[in-house]
Structure formats: C-alpha cells, structure tokens
VEXSE-792004 format. One record per residue: residue number from 1; x, y, z of N, C-alpha, C in turn. Coordinates in steps of 0.02 Angstrom, whole numbers. Example, Ala and Ser with C-alpha at 12.3 -4.5 7.8 and 13.67 -1.06 7.14 Angstrom:
! VEXSE-792004
nr n_px n_py n_pz ca_px ca_py ca_pz c_px c_py c_pz
1 660 -284 390 615 -225 390 660 -165 390
2 642 -112 354 684 -53 357 645 2 394
! end
This chain:
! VEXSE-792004
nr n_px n_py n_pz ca_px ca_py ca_pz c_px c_py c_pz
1 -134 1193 -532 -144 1190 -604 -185 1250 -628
2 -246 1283 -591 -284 1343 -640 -232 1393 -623
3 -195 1396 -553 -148 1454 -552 -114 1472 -596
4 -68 1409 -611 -37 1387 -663 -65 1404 -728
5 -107 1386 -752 -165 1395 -801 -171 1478 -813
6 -200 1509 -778 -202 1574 -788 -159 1631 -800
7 -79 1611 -792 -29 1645 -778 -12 1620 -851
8 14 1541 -886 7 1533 -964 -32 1551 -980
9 -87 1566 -985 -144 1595 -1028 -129 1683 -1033
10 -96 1699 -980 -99 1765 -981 -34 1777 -1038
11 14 1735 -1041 76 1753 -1090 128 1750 -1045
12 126 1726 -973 187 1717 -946 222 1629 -943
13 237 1623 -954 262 1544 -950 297 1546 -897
14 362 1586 -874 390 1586 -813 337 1596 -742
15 307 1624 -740 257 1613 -697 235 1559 -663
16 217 1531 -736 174 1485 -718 193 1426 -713
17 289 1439 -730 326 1370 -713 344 1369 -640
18 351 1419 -637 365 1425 -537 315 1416 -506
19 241 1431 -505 185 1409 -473 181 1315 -477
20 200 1307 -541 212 1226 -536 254 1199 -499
21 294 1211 -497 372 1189 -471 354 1173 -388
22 353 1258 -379 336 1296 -302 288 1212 -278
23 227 1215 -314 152 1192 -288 191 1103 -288
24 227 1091 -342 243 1020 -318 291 985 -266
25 356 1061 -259 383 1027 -174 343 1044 -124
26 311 1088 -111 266 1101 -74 197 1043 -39
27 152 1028 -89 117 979 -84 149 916 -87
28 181 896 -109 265 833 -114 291 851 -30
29 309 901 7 312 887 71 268 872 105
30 212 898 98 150 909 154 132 841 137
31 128 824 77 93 742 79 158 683 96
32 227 685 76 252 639 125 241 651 187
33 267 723 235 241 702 295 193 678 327
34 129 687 297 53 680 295 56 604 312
35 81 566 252 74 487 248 123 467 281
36 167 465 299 216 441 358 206 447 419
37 205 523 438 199 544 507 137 576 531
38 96 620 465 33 644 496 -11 590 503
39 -3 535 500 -77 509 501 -83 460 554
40 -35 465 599 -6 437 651 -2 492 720
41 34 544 708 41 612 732 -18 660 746
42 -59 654 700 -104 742 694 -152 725 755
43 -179 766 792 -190 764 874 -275 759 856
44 -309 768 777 -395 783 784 -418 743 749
45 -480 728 738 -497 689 696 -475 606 689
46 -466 582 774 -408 530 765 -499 469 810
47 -464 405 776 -500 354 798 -458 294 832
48 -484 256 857 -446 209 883 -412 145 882
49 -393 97 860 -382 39 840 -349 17 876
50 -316 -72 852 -288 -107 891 -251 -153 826
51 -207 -156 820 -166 -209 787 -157 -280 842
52 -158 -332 800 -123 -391 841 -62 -431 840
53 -28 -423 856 31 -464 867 44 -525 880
54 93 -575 843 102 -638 903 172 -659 867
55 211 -697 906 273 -733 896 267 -811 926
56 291 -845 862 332 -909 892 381 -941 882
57 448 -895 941 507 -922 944 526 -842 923
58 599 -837 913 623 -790 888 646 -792 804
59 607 -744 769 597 -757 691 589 -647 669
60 630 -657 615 642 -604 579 600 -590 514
61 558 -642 519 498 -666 461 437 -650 495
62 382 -582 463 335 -602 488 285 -592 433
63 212 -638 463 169 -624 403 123 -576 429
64 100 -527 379 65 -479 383 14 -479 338
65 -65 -462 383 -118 -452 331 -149 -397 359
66 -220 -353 342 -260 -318 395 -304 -312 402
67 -340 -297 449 -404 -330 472 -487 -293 439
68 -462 -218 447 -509 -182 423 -529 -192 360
69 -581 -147 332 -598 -154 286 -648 -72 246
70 -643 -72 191 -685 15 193 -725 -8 124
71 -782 51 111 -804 49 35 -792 132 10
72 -788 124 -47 -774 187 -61 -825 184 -137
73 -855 265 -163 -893 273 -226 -848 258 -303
74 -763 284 -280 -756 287 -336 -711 200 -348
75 -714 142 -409 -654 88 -402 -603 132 -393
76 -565 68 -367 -497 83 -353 -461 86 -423
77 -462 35 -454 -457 62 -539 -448 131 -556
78 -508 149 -565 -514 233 -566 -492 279 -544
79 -481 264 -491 -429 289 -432 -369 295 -462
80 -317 259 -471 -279 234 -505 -257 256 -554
81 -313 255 -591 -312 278 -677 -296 370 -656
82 -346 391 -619 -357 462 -619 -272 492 -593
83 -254 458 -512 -183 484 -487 -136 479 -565
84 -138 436 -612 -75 400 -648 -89 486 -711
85 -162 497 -718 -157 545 -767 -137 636 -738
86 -177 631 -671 -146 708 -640 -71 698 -641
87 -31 649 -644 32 662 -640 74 682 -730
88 40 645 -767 34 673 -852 36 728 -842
89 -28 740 -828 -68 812 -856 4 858 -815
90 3 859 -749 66 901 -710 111 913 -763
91 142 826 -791 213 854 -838 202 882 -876
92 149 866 -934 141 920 -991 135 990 -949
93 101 1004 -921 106 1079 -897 181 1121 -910
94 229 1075 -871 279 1085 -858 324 1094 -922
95 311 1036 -960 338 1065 -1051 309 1131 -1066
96 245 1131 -1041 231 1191 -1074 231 1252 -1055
97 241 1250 -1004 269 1314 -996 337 1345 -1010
98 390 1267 -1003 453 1276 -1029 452 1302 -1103
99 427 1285 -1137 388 1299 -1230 397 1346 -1222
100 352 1384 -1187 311 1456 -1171 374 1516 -1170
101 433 1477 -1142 486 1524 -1123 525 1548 -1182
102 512 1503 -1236 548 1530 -1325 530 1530 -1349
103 430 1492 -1357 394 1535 -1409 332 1535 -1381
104 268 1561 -1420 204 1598 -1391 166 1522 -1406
105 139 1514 -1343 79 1469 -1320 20 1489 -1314
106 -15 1470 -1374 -96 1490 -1377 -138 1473 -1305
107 -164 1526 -1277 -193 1522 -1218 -241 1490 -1217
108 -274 1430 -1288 -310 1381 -1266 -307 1322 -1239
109 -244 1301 -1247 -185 1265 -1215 -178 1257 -1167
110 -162 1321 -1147 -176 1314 -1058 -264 1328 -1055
111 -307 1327 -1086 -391 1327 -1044 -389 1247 -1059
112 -371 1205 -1104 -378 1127 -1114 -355 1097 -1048
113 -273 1118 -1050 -254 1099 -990 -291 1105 -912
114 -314 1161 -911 -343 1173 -827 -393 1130 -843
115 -423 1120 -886 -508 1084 -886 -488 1005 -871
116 -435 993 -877 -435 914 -889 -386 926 -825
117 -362 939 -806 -324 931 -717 -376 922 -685
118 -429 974 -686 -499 981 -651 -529 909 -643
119 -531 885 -710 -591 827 -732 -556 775 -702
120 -476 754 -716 -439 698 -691 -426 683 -635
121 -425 755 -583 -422 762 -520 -507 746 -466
122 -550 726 -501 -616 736 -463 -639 662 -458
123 -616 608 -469 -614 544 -473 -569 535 -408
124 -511 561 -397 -473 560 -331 -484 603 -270
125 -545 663 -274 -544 719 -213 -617 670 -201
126 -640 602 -232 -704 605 -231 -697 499 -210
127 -645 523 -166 -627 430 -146 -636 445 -79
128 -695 461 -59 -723 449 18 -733 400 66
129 -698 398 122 -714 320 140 -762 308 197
130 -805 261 166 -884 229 212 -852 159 222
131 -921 138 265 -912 82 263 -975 21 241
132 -993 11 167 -1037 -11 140 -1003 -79 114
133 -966 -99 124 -923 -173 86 -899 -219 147
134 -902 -272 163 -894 -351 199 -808 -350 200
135 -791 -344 164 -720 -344 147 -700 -430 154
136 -719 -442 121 -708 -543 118 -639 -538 71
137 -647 -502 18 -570 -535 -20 -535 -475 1
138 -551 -406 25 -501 -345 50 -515 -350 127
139 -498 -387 177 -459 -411 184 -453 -476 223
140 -512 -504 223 -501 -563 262 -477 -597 213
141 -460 -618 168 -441 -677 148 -381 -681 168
142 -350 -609 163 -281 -604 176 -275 -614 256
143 -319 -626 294 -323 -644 357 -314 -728 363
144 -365 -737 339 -355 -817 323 -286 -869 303
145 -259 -826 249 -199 -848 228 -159 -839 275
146 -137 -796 308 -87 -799 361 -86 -847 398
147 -161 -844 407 -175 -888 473 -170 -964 459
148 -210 -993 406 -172 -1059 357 -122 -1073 364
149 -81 -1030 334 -26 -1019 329 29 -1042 385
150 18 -1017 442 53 -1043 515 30 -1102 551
151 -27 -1130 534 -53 -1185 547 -31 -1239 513
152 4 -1225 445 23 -1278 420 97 -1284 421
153 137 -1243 465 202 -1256 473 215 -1288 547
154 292 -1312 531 287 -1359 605 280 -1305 658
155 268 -1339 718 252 -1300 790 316 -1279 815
156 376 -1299 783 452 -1274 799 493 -1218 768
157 435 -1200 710 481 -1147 689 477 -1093 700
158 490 -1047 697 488 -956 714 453 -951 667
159 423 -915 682 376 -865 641 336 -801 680
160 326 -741 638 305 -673 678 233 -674 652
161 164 -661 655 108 -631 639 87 -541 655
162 67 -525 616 45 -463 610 -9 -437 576
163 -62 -454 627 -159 -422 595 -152 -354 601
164 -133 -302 572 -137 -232 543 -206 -210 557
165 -225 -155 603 -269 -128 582 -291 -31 547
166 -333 -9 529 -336 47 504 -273 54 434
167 -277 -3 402 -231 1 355 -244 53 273
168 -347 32 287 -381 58 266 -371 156 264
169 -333 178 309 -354 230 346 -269 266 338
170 -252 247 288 -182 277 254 -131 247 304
171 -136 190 307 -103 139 334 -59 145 400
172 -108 170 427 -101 222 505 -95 149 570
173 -113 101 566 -79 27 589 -3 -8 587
174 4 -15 513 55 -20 522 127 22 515
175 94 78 514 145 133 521 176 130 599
176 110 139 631 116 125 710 150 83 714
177 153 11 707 181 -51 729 254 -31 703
178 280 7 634 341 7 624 390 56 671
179 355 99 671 370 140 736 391 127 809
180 347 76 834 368 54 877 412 -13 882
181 428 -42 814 462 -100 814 549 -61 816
182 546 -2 753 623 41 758 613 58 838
183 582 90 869 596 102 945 618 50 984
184 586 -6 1001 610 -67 1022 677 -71 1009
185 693 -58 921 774 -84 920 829 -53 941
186 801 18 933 842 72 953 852 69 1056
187 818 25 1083 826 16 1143 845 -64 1168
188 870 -114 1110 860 -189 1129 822 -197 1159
189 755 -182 1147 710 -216 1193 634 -250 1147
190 604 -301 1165 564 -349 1152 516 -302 1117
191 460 -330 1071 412 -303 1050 338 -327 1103
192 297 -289 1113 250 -313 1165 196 -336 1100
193 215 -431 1125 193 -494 1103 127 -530 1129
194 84 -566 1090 55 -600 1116 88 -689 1086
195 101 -719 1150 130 -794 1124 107 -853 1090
196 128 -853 1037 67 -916 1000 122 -995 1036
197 185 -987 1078 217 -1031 1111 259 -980 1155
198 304 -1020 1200 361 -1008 1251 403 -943 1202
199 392 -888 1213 450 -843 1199 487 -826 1217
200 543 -817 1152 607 -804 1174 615 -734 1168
201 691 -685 1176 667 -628 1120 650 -622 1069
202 609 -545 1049 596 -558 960 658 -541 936
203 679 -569 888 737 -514 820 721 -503 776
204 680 -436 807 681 -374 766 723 -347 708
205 776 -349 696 813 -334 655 867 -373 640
206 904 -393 567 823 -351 513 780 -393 506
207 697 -341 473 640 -385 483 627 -388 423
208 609 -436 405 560 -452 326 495 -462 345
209 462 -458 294 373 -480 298 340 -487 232
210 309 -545 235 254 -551 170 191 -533 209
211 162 -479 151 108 -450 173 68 -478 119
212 3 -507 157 -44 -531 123 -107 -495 100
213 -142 -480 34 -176 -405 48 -219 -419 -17
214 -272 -474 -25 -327 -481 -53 -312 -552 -118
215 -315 -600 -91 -330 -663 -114 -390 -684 -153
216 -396 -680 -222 -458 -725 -238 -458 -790 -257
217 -500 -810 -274 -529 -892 -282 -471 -894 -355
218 -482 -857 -424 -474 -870 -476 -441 -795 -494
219 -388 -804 -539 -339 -761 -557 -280 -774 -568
220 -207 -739 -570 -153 -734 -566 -110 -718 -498
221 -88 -763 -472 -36 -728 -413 16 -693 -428
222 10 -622 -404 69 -581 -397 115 -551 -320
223 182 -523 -357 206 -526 -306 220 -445 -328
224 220 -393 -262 225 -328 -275 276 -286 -214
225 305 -247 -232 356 -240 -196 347 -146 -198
226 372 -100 -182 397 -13 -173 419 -22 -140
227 497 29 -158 548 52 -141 596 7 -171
228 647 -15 -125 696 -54 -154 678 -122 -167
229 684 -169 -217 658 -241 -213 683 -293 -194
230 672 -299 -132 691 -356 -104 727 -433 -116
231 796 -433 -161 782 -482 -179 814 -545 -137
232 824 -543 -85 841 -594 -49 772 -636 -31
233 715 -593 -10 673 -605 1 647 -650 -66
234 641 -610 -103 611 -647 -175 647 -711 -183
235 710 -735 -184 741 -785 -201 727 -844 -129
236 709 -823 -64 671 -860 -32 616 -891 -36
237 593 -848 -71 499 -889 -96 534 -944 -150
238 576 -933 -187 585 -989 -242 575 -969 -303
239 579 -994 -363 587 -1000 -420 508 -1006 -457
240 441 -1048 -415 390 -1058 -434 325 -996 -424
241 364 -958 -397 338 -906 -387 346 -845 -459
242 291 -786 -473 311 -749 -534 364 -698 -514
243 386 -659 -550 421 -622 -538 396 -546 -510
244 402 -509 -458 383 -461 -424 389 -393 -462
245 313 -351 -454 311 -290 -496 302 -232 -449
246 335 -169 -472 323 -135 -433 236 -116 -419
247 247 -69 -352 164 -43 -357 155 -19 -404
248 63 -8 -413 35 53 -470 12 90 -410
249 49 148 -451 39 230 -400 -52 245 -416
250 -50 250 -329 -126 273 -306 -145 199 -281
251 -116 169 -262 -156 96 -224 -97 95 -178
252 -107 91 -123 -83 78 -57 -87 19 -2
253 -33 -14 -8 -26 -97 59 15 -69 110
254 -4 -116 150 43 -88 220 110 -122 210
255 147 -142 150 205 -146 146 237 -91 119
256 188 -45 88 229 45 84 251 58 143
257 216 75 189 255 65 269 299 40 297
258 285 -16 293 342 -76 325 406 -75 275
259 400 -40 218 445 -45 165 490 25 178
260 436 69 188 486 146 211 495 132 272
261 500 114 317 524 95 386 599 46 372
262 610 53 312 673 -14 322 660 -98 285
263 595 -104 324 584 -168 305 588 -200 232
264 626 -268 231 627 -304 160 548 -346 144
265 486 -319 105 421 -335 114 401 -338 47
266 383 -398 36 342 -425 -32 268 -432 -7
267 230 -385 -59 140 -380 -46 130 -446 -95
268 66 -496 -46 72 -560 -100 -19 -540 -130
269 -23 -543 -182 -73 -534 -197 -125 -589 -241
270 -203 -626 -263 -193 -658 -297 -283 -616 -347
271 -287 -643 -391 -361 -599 -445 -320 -568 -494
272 -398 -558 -510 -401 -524 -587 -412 -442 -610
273 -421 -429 -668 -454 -357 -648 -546 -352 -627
274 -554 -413 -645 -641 -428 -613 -623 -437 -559
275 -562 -445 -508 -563 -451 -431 -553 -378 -414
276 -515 -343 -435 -512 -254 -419 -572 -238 -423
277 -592 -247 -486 -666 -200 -491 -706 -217 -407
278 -700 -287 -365 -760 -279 -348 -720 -260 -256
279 -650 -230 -268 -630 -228 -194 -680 -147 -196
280 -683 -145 -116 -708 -66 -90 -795 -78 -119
281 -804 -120 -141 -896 -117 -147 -925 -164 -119
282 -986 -147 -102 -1045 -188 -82 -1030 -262 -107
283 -1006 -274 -154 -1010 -342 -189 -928 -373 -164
284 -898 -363 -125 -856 -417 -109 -877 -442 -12
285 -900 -482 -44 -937 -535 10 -923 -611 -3
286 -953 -645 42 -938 -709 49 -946 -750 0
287 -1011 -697 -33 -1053 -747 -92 -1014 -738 -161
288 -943 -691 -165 -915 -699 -230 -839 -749 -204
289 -830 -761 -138 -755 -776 -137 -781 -864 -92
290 -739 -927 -120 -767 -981 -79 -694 -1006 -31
291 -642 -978 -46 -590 -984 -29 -527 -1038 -38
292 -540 -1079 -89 -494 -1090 -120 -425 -1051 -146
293 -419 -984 -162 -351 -964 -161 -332 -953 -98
294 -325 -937 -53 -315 -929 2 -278 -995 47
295 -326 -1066 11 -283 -1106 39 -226 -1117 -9
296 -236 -1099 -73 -178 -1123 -120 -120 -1069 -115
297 -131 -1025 -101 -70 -987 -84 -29 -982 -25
298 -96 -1014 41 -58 -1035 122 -18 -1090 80
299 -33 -1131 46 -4 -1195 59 58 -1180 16
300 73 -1140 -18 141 -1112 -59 176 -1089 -26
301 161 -1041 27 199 -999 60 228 -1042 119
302 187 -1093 134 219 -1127 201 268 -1171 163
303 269 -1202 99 327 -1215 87 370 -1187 62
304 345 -1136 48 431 -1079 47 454 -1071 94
305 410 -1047 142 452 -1040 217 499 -1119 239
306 453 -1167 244 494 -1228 277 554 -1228 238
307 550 -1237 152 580 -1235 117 650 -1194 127
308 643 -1151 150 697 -1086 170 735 -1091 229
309 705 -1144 283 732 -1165 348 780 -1149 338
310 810 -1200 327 902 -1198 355 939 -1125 347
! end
C-alpha cells in the first residue's frame, strides 16, 4: 500500500496499479501456502503437539473440537473488523488507481489512503499469541460437547472423535490429521486409532465432521460453514437447527482445514457478541461459563445423529 501510495501520489496510476496487483498474487500465494502447508512444513520455529483420536465402529461422521487454547491483546472482533477493512481499503486503491489512468488524482488521496492501510493494518500485525486466558468457552466447552455428546448415544453406533490440537496455532493440528487421513486413503489403510470399542476399519472416505468450537451458557446457536456448503450434512442435523452462515474473514476453525482437505464440515457454534468479546482474554474462565449450553447442544446433536441412523 505506501509503495502503492507513493507511485499515485507521484502521478503514476499505472504504477501503482501493478505494485497492487503484483503485491496481491504474491502475498495471496505466500499466505495460502503459508496456511495450508507452511505451518505444518516450515522446519524452525516448530513446537510439538499431540491430537487425539478415537473410533467406535466404522463411521464417516466425526466430531471435532480442540484442545488448546491462546490469549491474544487485540479481540478477535477487532481482528475481524481490521482484516474485513484492509481488504476495502486494498479495493479502493485499486479504483483508484484505475481513475488515475483517465483522469488526475489529487495526491492527497493517495496520502489518506496510505495512512488508513497503515492504521487498519496495526490491529492485525499486533494479534500476538500468549498465553494469559483458561480457555473454558475457547475451547473446552467445545471439548465437553463432543464428549456429552458420545456419551449420550447408544454404545452401537459409529462414531469418530477428534481433540485437535495447536488449532490455536493456524490450525497446524488439524491440518496434520487431514493430511494424514488423505494419506491413509490414498493407501486403504486404517487411521492410527485409539478404541473407544472393538474396531473395525475406519471409512475414511468420504468424511464429514461437526466441529465444535466455543459453546456458551446464553446466546444464539449457529451453524458456520467455508468453502462449499455442505448441504447434505446440513439437512442431517434437521430442520430445528438455524440455517448455516458463511465464515467472517479473519476468524479461523479447524473446519477451514478439514473443509480445504475435502471434508463436508459444519463449525457448530453457540453466544453472543458479549461471548466474542471475552474469547482470547483473561476473562473466559470457569467463573463466566456454568455449562448449560454445552449440554443443550450435546443433547441436540446426539439426536440428530441417532436421528440420521438409518
């Protein structure tokens, strides 16, 4: 953007439309590969984890939540807000320099512009991750619910579990796990299971998953989906369920993953915007969540699932 910026200001608009252009496949490659494969791949700066697995019976259904948890300075809100406006601010650039190409663009235009890329962009270079927050509703609850969740279905049916970890960590867990679930298939061979009963093979393909990914006490349940929307899946949960929205760009579930891997994956979510405000801070602890949604949404989901048997 100041590259950009300085080249309109100078009186070139073509310039400064190709520095845009250039800078967005460019960073548009380096950051898909980044989030797919670098963060899985890159050989430094790497830590260790463990996802958990389990199967009972052979089931193409699994539930997914994750375990970790992070705090960060800036809300995720903000976060949010800031990615949704650098992508504005980008397009206007882009008009304007197109402008620029048939008539004269006052070079304060472009100094407005660079100042506010600057300002919109420093809310997102400034989402550092610590670890100062309990993570009770990011992400145990969504731990809980799964786990509810399989406890209250019969002991005969299939079902897959999947505790995600480092999901926190540009969802470098279940990227892993998808990775090695396409490998598995690409070889017919089993996923390395822990047995919640007598296993059979898994079937792997194709896989669905409801990913569970911050439950509160009081709010609205939603259902959230990227990429293609699942609707086989959706018409399995039923009719009592709301209708599924896409993501908001700049918030990340490990069903972006499981979703670019192939997978058909509805993120189940339940709160308010007083439940965002308090994910990633000090204040989501035990003492704001008592766990009532968590059972009211296990107990929905297990009858969608039974519900879906046959």
């Amino acid at each position: 953007m100041l590259a950009a910026a300085r080249e309109g200001a100078a009186g070139s608009g073509g310039h400064a439309l190709v520095i845009l252009i250039a800078g967005a496949v460019v960073l548009g490659a380096c950051g898909q590969w980044l989030s797919r494969r670098g963060v899985v791949d890159l050989p430094f700066a790497r830590a260790r984890s463990t996802n958990l697995a389990a199967t009972r019976g052979a089931s193409s259904l699994w539930l997914v939540a994750h375990l970790d948890s992070k705090s960060q300075p800036i809300p995720i809100v903000v976060r949010a807000l800031a990615i949704t406006a650098s992508l504005v601010v980008f397009g206007v650039a882009v008009l304007v320099s197109v402008a620029q190409l048939v008539v004269p663009i006052p070079a304060l235009a472009w100094v407005a512009l660079a100042v506010v890329g600057v300002l919109v962009a420093l809310p997102v270079m400034a989402s550092v991750v610590s670890a100062r927050s309990a993570g009770a509703l990011d992400n145990a609850s969504g731990v809980v619910t799964v786990l509810r969740t399989v406890e209250m279905l019969p002991r005969d049916l299939a079902i897959g579990v999947l505790l995600t970890s480092a999901e926190e960590l540009g969802l470098a867990g279940a990227r892993a796990w998808a990775r090695e679930a396409a490998s598995a298939s690409a070889i017919n061979a089993p996923l390395s299971v822990v047995n919640l009963a007598p296993l059979s093979a898994v079937n792997i393909a194709p896989l669905s998953a409801l990913n569970i990914d911050g439950v509160d006490d009081t709010g609205a349940l939603r259902l959230i989906y990227s990429g293609r929307l699942p609707r086989e899946l959706v018409a399995r949960l039923g009719s009592e369920w709301p209708s599924p929205r896409r993501l908001v760009p700049g918030v990340l579930m490990d069903g972006v993953a499981l979703a670019d891997a192939g997978w058909a994956v509805i993120n189940v979510s339940k709160g308010s915007w007083r439940t965002v405000s308090r994910i990633h801070t000090p204040s989501d602890d035990r003492a704001h969540l008592e766990g009532s949604g968590a059972e009211e949404v296990a107990t929905m989901l297990a009858g969608a699932i039974t519900g879906s048997r046959h």
